[in-house]
C-alpha positions in Angstrom: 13.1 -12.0 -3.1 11.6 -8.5 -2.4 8.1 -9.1 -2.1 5.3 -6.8 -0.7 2.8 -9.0 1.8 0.0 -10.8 1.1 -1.9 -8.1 3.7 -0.5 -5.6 2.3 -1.5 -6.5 -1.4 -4.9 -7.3 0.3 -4.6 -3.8 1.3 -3.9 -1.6 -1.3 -6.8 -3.8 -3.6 -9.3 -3.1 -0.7 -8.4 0.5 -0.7 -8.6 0.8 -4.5 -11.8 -0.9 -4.4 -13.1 1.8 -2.0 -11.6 4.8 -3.8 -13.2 3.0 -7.1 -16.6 3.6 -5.7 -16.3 7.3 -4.4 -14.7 9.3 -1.3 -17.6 9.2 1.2 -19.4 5.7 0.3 -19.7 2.9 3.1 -18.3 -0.2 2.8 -18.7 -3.3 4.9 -16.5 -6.7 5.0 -19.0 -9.0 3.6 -19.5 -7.0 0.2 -15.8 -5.9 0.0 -15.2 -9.4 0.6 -17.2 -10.7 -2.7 -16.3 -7.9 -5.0 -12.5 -8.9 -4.4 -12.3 -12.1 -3.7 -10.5 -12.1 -0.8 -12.0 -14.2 2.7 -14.0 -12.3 4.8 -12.2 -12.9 7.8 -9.1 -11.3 6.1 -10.7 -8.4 4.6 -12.5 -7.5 8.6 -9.0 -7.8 10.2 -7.2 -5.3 7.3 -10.0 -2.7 8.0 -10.0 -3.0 11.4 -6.1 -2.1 11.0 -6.4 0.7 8.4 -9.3 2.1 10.3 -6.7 2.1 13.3 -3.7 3.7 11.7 -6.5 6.5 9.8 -6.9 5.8 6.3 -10.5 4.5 7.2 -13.4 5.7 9.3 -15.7 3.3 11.2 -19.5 3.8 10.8 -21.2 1.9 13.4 -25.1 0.6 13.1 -27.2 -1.1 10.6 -25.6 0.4 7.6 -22.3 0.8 9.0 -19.0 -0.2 7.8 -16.0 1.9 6.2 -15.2 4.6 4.0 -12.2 6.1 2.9 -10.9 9.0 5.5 -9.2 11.3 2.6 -9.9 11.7 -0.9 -7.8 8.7 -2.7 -5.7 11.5 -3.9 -4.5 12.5 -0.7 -3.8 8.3 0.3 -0.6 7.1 -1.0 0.3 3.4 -1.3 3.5 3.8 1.3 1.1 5.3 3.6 -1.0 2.1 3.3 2.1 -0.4 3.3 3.0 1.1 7.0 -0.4 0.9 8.1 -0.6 -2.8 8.2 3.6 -3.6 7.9 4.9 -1.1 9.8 7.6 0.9 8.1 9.0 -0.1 4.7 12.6 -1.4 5.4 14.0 -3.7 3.0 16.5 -4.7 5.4 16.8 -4.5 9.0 19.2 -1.4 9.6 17.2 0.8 7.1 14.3 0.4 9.3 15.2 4.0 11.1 11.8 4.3 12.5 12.2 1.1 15.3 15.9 1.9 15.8 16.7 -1.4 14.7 21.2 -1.9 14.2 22.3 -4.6 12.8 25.2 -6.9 14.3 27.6 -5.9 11.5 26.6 -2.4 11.4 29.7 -0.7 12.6 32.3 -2.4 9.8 29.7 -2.8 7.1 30.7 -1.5 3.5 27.1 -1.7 2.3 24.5 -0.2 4.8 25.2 3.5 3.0 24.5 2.2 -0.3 21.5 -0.6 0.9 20.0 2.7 3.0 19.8 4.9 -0.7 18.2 1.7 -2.3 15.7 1.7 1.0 15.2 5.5 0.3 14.3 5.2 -3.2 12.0 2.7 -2.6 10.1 4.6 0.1 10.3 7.5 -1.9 8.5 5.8 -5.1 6.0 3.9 -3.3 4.8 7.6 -1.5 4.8 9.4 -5.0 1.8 6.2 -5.8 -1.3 7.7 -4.7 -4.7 5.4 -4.4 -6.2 7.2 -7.1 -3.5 6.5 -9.5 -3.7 2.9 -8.3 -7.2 2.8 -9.2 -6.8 4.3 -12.9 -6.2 2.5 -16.2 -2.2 2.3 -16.9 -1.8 3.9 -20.0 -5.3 4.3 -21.5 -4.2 5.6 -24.8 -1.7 2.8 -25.5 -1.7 -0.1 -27.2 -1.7 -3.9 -25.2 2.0 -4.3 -26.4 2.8 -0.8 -25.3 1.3 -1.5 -22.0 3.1 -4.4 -21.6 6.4 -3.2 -22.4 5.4 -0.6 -19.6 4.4 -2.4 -17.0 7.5 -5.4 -17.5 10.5 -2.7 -17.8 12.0 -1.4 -14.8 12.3 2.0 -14.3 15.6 3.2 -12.6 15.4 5.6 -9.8 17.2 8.7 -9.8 
């Protein structure tokens, strides 16, 4: 199963709660923590991370905490995936980034074609920016049109 982590998830729903708010609020872990849902301890240890990698800046002091450090439009959700994942690589010889080869490598048949799916990925998951994320899917259409949406895959060209 392709699955995207539980930090990363975390992620992405702590950033959209930010952007939800507005570009230049202040956040801190304890209310980010009740308006998602998500432990405290959790949500202080992915902020500490995407304040690390620069998609959040740290405010120290009484009021201190985070906010966003671009406007959501400029944030895309492959940007925020590598922050706390590293790079995307669905498997371990499309990770270009880290070098990593695979045992089979030299006489594999599929590591073109895996590599394209890997691209594709990547590519759709940088065309996602935060503020989309944060926007109602379809606001004109109807529950069952949404549905039918958000249930039917979409094949990559």
């Amino acid at each position: 199963m392709i699955r995207i982590t539980k930090i990363a998830d975390y992620g992405i729903l702590l950033m959209a709660e930010m952007a939800g708010e507005g570009f230049n609020r202040v956040h801190n872990a304890r209310c980010l923590s009740d308006s998602t849902h998500i432990p405290q301890p959790m949500v202080s240890k992915i902020l500490k991370l995407l304040a690390r990698e620069g998609l959040l800046l740290s405010h120290r002091g009484q009021k201190g905490g985070y906010s966003l450090a671009r406007s959501a439009d400029r944030i895309t959700v492959a940007e925020i995936i590598t922050a706390l994942e590293g790079p995307i690589a669905l498997i371990e010889c499309a990770d270009h980034e880290n070098g990593h080869l695979c045992d089979l490598e030299a006489n594999c048949s599929v590591s073109s074609p895996w590599r394209k799916i890997n691209d594709a990925v990547c590519d759709a998951l940088s065309a996602i920016t935060l503020e989309e994320m944060i926007q109602p899917c379809c606001t004109a259409a109807s529950t069952e049109e949404r549905e039918t949406v958000l249930l039917t895959p979409r094949v990559l060209a």
